[in-house]
N, C-alpha and C positions, 0 to 999 in steps of 0.2 A: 760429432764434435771435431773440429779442425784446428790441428797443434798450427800455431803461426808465429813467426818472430815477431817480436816487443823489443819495446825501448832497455838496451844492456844494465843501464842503471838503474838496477834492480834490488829492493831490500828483501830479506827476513826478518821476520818479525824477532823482534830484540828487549831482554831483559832491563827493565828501568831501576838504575842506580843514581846513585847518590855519590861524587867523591868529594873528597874529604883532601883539605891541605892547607898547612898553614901561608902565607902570605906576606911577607915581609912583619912576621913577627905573630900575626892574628891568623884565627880559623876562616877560610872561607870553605863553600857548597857548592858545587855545581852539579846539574843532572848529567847524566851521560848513559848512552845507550848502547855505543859500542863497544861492548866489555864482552870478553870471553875466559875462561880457561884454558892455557894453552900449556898446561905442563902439572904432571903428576907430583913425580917426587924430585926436588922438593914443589910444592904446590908453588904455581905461579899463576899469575892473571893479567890479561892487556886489560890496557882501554885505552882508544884512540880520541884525544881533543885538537883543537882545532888549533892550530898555530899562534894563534892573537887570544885564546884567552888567557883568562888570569889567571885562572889556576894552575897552568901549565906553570906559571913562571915560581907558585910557591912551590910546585914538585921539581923543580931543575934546584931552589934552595935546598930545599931537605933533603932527596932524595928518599923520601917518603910520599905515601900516600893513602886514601883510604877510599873500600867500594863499602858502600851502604846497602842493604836491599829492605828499600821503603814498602811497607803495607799497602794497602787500597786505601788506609784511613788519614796518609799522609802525601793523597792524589793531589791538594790545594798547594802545601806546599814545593815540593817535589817538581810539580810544573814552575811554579814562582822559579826555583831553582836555576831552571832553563831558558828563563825567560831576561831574568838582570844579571847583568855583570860585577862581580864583587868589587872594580874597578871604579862604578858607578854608587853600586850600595853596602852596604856590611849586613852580610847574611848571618855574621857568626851569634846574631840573638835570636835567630828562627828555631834553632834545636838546643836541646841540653845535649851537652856534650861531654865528652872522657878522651884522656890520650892512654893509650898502652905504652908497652915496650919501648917502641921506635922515642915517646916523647914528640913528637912532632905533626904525627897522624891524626885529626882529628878525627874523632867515631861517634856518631850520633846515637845518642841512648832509646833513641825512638824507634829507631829501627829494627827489626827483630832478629836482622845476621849487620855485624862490621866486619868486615876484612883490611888488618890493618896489614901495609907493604910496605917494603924496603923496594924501593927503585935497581933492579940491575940490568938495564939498557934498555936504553932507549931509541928508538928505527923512524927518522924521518921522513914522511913519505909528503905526496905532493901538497895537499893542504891540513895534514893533523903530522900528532907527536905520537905514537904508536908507543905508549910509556907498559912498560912489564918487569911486573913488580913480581916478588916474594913474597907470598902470604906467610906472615910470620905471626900472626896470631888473629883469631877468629871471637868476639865477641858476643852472643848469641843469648838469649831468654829460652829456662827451658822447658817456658811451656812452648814455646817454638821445636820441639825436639821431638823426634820418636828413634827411639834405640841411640843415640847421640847423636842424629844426623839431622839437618832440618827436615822441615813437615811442610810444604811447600803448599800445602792442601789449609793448613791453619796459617799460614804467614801470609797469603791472598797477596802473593804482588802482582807487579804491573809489567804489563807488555806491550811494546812502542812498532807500530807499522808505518813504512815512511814510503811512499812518501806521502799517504795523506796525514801524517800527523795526526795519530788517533793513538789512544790508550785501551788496552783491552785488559781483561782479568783471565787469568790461569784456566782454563777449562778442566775437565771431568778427565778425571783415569782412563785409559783405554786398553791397558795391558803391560805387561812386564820385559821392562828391555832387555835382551840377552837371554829371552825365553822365552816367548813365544814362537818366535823364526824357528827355532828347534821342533817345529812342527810342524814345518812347509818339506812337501816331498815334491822333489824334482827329477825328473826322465831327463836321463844324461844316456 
């Protein structure tokens, strides 16, 4: 096998959510795939959207926003998601929906985790709005749960490879992070 350079613009495979925001008054949806966890305590989360959409411009009103994490069994919609612009259609009839706290985050009752956020900065970069929010409260079903935490094994989401635009499912367990490495011996 021969390690060889590839083209830089390069993905990992990336968790498929859902945000949530209101819109000059109304819920809209968008998918979005670049979301991470970037901070413990207090719990924070990015996700980067794209300069011109519209959801961006109801999270610049609110300073609110929400990540969803859609099932496998809401693949039809979830892609819809991604595909129209709220600009164009009003998504806010595709889910039943609930606002927390904030008041202004919309959170889809379909989904089996909401993370609803308060907006505290936001980092422009060349073509997205890099928004990173405060999870300030987390809505969840629980039979989605084991021990309080989700059960990622029963909540069956989606996972986005790009760039051929493909959707995959969670695979199989293969070990315990933070514990197994404690059994790698290394000659130093």
């Amino acid at each position: 096998m021969n390690r060889i350079s590839i083209e830089k613009n390069v993905y990992i495979p990336m968790p498929v959510t859902i945000v949530g925001a209101n819109v000059e008054g109304k819920p809209n949806f968008m998918t979005a795939v670049w979301v991470s966890r970037v901070n413990s305590n207090p719990p924070m989360i990015a996700v980067a959207i794209g300069k011109e959409h519209y959801t961006s411009k109801g999270i610049f009103e609110n300073n609110t926003f929400s990540i969803n994490v859609p099932a496998q069994d809401l693949l039809v919609e979830t892609d819809y998601c991604g595909l129209i612009s709220g600009k164009e259609r009003d998504k806010s009839q595709l889910f039943e929906f609930c606002y927390g706290v904030t008041g202004t985050a919309p959170m889809i009752k379909d989904c089996p985790i909401s993370m609803e956020c308060k907006l505290v900065q936001t980092v422009e970069l060349p073509d997205n709005h890099l928004f990173i929010g405060e999870i300030v409260r987390v809505a969840a079903y629980d039979f989605f749960l084991r021990g309080g935490s989700p059960d990622y094994k029963k909540i069956h989401p989606l996972l986005m490879t790009l760039p051929d635009s493909n959707y995959w499912s969670l695979g199989e367990h293969i070990g315990d992070a933070h514990k197994i490495g404690k059994f790698m011996k290394v000659n130093v």
